[in-house]
Every structure is written in structure tokens, then in C-alpha cells.
FIDOVO-680525 format. One record per residue (C-alpha): z negated, x negated, y negated; residue number from 1. Coordinates in nm, 2 decimals. Last residue first. Layout:
% FIDOVO-680525
SITE,Z,X,Y,NUM
...
% end
This chain:
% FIDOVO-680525
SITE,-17.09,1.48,-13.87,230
SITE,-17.02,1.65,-14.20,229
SITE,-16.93,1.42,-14.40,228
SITE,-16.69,1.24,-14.15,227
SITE,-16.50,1.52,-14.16,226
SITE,-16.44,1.56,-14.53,225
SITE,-16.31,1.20,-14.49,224
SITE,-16.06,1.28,-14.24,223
SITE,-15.98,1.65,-14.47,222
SITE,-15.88,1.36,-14.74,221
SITE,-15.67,1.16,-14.54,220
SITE,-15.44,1.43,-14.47,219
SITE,-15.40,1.68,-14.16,218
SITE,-15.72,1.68,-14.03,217
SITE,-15.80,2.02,-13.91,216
SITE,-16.17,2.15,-14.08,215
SITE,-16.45,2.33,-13.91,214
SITE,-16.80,2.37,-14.06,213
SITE,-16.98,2.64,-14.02,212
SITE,-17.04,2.90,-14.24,211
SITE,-16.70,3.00,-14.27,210
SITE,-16.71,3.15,-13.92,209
SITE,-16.53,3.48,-13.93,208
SITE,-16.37,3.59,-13.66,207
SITE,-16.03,3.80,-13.68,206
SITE,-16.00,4.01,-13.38,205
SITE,-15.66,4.09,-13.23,204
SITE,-15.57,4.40,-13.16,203
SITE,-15.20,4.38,-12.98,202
SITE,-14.98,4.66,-13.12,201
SITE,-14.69,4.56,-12.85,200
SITE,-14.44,4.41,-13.04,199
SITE,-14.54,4.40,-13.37,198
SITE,-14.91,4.21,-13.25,197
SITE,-14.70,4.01,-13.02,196
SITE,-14.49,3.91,-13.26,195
SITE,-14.76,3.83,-13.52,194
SITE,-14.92,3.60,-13.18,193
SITE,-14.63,3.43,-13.12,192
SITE,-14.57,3.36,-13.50,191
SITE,-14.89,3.16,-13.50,190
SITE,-14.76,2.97,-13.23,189
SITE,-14.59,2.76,-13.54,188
SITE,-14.23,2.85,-13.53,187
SITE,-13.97,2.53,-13.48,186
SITE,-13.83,2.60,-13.21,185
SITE,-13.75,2.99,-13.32,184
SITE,-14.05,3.20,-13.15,183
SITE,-13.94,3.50,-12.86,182
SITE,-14.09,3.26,-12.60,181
SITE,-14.41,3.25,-12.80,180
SITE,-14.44,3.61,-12.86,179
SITE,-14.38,3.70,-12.45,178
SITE,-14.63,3.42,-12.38,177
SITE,-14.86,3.67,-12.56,176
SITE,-14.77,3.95,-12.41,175
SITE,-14.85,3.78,-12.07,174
SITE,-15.21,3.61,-12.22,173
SITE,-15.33,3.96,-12.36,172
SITE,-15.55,4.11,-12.08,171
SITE,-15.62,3.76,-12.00,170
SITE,-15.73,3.77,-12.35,169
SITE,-15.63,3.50,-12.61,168
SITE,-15.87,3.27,-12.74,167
SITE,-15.82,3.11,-13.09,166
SITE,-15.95,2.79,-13.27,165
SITE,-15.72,2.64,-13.53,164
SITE,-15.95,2.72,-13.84,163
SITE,-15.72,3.05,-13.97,162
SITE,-15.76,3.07,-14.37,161
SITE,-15.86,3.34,-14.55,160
SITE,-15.79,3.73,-14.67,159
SITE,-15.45,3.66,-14.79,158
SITE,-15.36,3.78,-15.07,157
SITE,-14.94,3.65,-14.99,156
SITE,-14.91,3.56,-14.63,155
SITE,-14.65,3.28,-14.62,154
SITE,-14.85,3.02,-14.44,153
SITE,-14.85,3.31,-14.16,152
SITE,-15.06,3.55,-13.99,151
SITE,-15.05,3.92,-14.03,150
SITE,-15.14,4.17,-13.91,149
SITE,-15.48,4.10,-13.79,148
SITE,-15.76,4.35,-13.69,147
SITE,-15.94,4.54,-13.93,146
SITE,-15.91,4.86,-13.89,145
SITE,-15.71,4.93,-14.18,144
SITE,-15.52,4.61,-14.08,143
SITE,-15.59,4.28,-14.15,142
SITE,-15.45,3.95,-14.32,141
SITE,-15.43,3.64,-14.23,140
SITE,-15.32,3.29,-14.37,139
SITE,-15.21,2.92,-14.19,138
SITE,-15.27,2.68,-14.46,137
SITE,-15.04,2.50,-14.73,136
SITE,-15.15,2.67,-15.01,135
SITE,-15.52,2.68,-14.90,134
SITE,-15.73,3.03,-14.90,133
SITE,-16.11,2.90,-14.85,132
SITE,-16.45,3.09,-14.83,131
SITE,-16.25,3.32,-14.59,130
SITE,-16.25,3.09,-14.28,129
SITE,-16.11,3.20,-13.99,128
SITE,-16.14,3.18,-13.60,127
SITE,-15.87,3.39,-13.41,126
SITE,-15.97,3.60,-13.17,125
SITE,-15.84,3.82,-12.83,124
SITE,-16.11,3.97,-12.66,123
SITE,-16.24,3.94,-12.29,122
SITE,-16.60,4.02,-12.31,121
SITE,-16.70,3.71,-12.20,120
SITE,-16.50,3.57,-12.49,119
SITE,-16.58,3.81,-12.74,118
SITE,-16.92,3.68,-12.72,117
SITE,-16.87,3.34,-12.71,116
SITE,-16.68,3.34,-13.04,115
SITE,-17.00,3.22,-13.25,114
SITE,-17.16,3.01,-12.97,113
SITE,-16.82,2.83,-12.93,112
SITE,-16.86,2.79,-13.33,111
SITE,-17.19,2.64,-13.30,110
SITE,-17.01,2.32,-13.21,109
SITE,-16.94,2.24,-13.57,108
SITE,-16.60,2.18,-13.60,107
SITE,-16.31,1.87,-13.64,106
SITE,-16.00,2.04,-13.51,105
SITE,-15.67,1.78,-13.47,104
SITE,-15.57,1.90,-13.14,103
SITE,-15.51,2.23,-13.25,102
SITE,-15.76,2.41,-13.01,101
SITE,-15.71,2.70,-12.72,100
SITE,-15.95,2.88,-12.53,99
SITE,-15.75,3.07,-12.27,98
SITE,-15.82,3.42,-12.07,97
SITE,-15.80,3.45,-11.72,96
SITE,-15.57,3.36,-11.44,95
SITE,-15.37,3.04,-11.42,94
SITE,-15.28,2.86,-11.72,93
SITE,-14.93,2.73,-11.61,92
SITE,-14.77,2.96,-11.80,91
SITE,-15.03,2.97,-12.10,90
SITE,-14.99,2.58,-12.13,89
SITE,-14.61,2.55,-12.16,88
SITE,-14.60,2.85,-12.42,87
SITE,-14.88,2.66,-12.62,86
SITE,-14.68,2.39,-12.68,85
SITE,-14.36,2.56,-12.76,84
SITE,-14.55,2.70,-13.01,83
SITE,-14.70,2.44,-13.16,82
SITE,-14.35,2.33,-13.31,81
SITE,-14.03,2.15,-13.15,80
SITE,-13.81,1.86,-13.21,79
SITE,-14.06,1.54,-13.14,78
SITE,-14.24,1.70,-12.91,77
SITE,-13.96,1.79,-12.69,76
SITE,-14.07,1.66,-12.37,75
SITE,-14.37,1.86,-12.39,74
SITE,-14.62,1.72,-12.12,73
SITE,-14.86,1.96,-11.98,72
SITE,-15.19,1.74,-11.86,71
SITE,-15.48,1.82,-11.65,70
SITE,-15.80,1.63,-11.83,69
SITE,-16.01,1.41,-11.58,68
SITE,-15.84,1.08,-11.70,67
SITE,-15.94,1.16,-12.11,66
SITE,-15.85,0.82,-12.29,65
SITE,-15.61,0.67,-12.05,64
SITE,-15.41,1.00,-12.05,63
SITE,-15.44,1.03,-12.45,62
SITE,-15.32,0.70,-12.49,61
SITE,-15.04,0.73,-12.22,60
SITE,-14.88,1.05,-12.44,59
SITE,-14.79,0.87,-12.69,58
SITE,-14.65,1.15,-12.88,57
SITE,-14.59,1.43,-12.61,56
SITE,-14.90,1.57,-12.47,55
SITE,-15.06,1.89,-12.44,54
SITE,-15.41,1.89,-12.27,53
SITE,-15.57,2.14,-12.04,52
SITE,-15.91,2.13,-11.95,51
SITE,-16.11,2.31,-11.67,50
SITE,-16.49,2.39,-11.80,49
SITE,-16.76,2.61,-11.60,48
SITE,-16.89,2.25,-11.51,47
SITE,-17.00,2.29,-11.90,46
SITE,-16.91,2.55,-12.10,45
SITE,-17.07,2.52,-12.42,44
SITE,-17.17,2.13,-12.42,43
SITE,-16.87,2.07,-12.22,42
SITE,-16.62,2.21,-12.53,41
SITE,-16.78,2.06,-12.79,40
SITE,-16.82,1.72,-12.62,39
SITE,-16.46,1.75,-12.57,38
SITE,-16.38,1.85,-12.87,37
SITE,-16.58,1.57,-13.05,36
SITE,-16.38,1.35,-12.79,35
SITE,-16.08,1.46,-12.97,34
SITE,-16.14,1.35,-13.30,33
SITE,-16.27,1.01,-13.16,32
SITE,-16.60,0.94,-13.13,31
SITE,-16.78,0.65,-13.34,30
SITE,-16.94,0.85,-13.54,29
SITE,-16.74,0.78,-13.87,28
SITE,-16.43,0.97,-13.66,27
SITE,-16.17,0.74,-13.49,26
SITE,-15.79,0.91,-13.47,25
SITE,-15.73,0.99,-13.09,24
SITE,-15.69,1.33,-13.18,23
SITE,-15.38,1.20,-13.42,22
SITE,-15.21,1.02,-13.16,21
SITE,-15.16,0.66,-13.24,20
SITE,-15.00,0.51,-13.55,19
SITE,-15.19,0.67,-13.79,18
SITE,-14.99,0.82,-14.08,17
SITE,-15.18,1.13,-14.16,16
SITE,-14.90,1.34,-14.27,15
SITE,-14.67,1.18,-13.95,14
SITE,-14.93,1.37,-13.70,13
SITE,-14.67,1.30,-13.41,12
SITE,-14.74,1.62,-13.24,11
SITE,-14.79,1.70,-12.85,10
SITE,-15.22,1.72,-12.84,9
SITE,-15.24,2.08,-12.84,8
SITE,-15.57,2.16,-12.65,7
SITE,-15.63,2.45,-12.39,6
SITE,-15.93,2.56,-12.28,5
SITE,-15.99,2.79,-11.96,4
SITE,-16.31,2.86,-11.86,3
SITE,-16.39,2.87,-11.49,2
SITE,-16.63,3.18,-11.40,1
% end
């Protein structure tokens, strides 16, 4: 069966100050932050794998980098969030569930072993690390049976930090565009899925993966804590 992954590649990255594309920022390995996804992504899925890439920012670069990729363009990059991203992709997904990354995800590969699980038996997720609770990181908490409730920067005792590696159910994927549509412009898709979990009482699955490494590159220190761990 033909997995579905989505990567957000619209943003600027302006915290990093690169003048590409942040995924196309160059890792010690040689790769490029995105490449590692790829790599990622076809080691677990292989011809099993279709590919869907949002692009805004220079988008060219990313095209001329990835050719075999299928492309969603957001025109409004520059004025919208990640969830306006992710609402593009979803509707032109197709059927079944959806992988999706934050374009700027350095991980471990193991984690597609981690998830696959509740993959192939169609469950929504979101990757977290609870080793970690950053100020300025997207927080959940759970309910009593512990499935999230919340998910914000805003979430006060939180429980950890989301990674930037989800996968919404095909069972889930229409309610979910629902949330996203319902966001403000300038929502993280993060609030698509806390809508759709007050809207509808979705149950999504919080998995934890704080022993592997996954980090999203927003400043020049999470680059370097990248590099030591390739």
C-alpha cells in the first residue's frame, strides 16, 4: 500500500538566516536537512513511498533538488503559517492516511520504526519528546486516557515537547482538514489538530520517542546539535 508523506517546505526560516530554503541547509554529512528525510523516508517505505513537498520560499531550489517529489505550492508563504500548508497537502492527498514532517526535522530514522505500528494500524500520532519542555516549543498534554488535549506553545505543565513528526488517520484526514480550515492564518497546524480533537473528540496518540534523536533546526545552535548526532 502507497504511503503518503507530506513535507512542509513553504517557510522562509528567517531565525536561521540562511539564504536558501531551510531543508536545503547542508548537514556535517554532506546531505542536506532534507535529503536526510528523504533517505529516512525511502529507507522505511521504500517504492511504497509517494512524496509531497510544500513549497513557497524559493521554491526552484527545492524542485531542482528533489525532481521526483509532487509539489503543492503555497502562494502565501510569506503571510501564512504551517497550517495553511498542511491544509493544501491533505486535500490533494488522495486516500489514506499522511505522514507529515516540518521540513526542518533532523531524526534518527528509527523513529519511522517507532510509529510504524500505529501506522499500519491506521492511528493518528504525534511524535514527542518528554525528556525536554522548551519555552518556545510546541507542548502537549493528555487526557485521562491519555490521548492529547492539548497542544500548543502555550500549554502550561506540559507533559513534553512535539518533534514535528505526525500521521493523521485516513479515518481522521477529513476532520482534520476541517481543523485546519477553521485555523486563523497565522495558526500553527497544531491548532488544526486541538480543533479537531474539541470538535469531534478525535483520539490522538501521543508517541513517545525521546530516546532517539530528533531535533527541528530553528537556530544555529539545534544545526550544530544536529551535526552531533549524525
Amino acid at each position: 500500500m502507497t504511503q503518503t508523506a507530506v513535507i512542509l517546505a513553504a517557510g522562509m526560516g528567517t531565525r536561521l538566516g540562511r539564504p536558501w530554503p531551510k531543508p536545503l541547509t547542508p548537514l556535517a554529512d554532506g546531505r542536506t536537512i532534507m535529503r536526510q528525510q528523504m533517505d529516512n523516508l525511502s529507507a522505511a517505505y521504500g517504492d511504497e513511498l509517494r512524496v509531497m513537498t510544500v513549497i513557497g520560499f524559493k521554491l526552484e531550489l527545492i524542485i531542482e533538488s528533489f525532481p521526483n517529489n509532487l509539489y503543492v505550492y503555497n502562494e502565501a508563504y510569506d503571510q501564512t503559517n504551517t497550517n495553511r500548508s498542511l491544509l493544501k497537502a491533505l486535500r490533494l492527498s488522495g486516500p489514506g492516511g499522511v505522514i507529515w514532517l516540518n521540513g526542518d526535522v533532523v531524526f534518527d530514522p528509527r523513529v519511522l520504526d517507532r510509529v510504524k505500528e500505529y501506522i499500519d494500524r491506521d492511528e493518528s500520532i504525534i511524535c514527542v519528546n518528554t525528556a525536554v519542555v522548551g519555552d518556545e516549543e510546541v507542548k502537549y498534554r493528555v487526557d485521562a486516557d491519555g490521548f492529547v488535549n492539548e497542544l500548543s506553545k502555550q500549554v502550561v505543565d506540559a507533559l513534553g515537547e512535539s518533534v514535528g513528526i505526525n500521521f493523521v488517520a485516513d479515518k481522521d484526514k477529513q476532520l482534520l482538514i476541517e481543523g485546519l480550515a477553521a485555523c486563523a492564518d497565522d495558526d500553527y497546524f497544531e491548532r488544526g489538530i486541538e480543533i479537531m480533537i474539541e470538535t469531534h473528540g478525535t483520539r490522538v496518540r501521543p508517541v513517545d520517542i525521546s530516546d532517539l534523536f530528533a531535533v527541528e533546526v530553528d537556530f544555529e545552535e539545534d544545526l550544530t546539535r544536529a551535526n552531533s548526532h549524525l
